[in-house]
C-alpha positions as CSV (number, residue, x, y, z in Angstrom):
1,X,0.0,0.0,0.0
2,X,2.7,2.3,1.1
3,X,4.8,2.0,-2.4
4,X,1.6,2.4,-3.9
5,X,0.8,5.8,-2.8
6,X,4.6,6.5,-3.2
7,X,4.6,5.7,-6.9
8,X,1.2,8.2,-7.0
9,X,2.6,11.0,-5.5
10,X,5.4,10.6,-7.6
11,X,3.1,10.6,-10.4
12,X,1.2,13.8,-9.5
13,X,5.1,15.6,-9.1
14,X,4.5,15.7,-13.1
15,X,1.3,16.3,-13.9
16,X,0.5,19.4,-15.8
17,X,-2.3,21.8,-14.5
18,X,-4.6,23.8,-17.2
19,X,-3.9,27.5,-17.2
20,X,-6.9,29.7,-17.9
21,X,-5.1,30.8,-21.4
22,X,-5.3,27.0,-22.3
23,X,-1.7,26.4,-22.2
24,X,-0.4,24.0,-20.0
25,X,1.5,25.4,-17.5
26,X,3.6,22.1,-15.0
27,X,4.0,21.8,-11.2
28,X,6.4,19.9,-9.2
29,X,5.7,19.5,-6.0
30,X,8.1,19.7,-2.7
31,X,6.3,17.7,0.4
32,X,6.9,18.3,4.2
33,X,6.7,16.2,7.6
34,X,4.2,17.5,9.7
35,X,5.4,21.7,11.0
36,X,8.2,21.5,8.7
37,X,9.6,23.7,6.4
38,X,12.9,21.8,5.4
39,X,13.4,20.8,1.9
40,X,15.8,17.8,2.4
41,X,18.6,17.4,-0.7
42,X,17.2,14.3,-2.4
43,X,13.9,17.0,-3.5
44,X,16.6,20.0,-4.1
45,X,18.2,17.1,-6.4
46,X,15.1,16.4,-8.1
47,X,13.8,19.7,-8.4
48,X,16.8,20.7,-9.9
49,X,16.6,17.7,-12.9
50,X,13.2,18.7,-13.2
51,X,13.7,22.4,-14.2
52,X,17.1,21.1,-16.7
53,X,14.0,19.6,-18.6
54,X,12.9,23.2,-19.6
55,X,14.8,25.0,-22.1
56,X,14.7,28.5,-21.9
57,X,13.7,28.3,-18.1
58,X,14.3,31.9,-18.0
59,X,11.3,33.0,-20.0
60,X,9.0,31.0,-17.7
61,X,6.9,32.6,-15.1
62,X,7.4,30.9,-11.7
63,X,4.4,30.5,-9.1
64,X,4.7,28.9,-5.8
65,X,2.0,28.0,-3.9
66,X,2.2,26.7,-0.8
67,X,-0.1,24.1,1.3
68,X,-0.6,22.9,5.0
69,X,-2.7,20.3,5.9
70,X,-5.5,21.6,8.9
71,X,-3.3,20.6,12.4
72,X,-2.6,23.3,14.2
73,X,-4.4,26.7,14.2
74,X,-5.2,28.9,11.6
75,X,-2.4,31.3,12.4
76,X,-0.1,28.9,12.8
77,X,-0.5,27.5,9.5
78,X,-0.3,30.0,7.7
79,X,3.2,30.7,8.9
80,X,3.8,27.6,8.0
81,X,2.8,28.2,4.5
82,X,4.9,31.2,4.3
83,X,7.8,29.4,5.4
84,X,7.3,26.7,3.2
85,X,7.0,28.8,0.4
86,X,10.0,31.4,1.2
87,X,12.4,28.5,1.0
88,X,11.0,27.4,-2.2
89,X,11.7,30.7,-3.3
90,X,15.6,30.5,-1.8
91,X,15.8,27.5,-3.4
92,X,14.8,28.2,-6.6
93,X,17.2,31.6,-6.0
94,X,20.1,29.3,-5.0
95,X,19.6,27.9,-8.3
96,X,20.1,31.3,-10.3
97,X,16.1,31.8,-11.3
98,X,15.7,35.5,-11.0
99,X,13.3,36.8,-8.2
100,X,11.0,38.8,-10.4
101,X,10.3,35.4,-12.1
102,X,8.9,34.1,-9.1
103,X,5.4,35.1,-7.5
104,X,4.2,32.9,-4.4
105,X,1.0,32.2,-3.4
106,X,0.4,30.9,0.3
107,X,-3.1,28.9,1.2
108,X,-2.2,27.7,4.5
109,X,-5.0,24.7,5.1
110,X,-7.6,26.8,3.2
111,X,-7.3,25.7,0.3
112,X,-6.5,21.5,0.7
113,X,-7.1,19.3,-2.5
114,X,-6.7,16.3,-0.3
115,X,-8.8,15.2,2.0
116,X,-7.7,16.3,5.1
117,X,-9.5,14.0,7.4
118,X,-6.9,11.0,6.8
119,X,-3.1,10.2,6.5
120,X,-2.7,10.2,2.8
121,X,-4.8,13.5,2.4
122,X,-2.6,14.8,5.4
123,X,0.7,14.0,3.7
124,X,-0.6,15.5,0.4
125,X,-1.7,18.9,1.6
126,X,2.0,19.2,3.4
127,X,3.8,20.9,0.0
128,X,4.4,23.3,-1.7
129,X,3.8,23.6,-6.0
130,X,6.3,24.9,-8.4
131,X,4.5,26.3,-11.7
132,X,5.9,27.2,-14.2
133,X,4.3,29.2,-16.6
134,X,5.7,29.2,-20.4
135,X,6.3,32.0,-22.2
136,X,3.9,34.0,-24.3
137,X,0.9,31.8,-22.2
């Protein structure tokens, strides 16, 4: 069961979103333990091979948004979104992307696409999304 959902969320890492021009814009997403903000090397590593795959990477808009899942209060969570998202955002810096590239985007647990009343829907809200945006979209 465990490698299952693994493989799944490994899966979703690559799934393009629909943007409301019509071009596909893609996410990657970064997941955290529970009150965490650290982004361990092995998802530096693939977030890194993930952006050599786009040529040009420059011209692309970058959003961040940024997810809890509902433990914790409000406040609390919200912090915790900001965090998540502002070392995204050093990250992706690190990396050379310029900061006027980058807008961020942070939901706290107001905005979870998994269900938050178990584990797995827990686990899934604890990220944040890197979108990139092509050019001219």
């Amino acid at each position: 069961m465990r490698t299952a959902i693994l493989i799944f969320i490994s899966f979703l890492h690559f799934l393009p979103i629909k943007a409301q021009t019509g071009e596909p814009p893609f996410v990657k997403s970064i997941f955290f333990g529970g009150g965490s903000y650290y982004i361990d090397g092995r998802q530096i590593k693939e977030l890194n091979e993930w952006l050599d795959g786009f040529p040009g990477l420059e011209g692309y808009d970058i959003l961040i948004h940024s997810h809890t899942d509902n433990i914790g209060t409000l406040e609390y969570n919200q912090w915790l979104s900001q965090m998540r998202s502002d070392e995204a955002v050093r990250v992706l810096q690190q990396r050379g992307l310029r900061p006027e590239t980058i807008s961020k985007e942070d939901f706290g647990e107001l905005n979870p696409v998994y269900d938050n009343a178990t584990w797995e829907g827990k686990y899934k809200n604890r990220r944040v999304d890197i979108i990139l945006k092509p050019p001219n979209s």
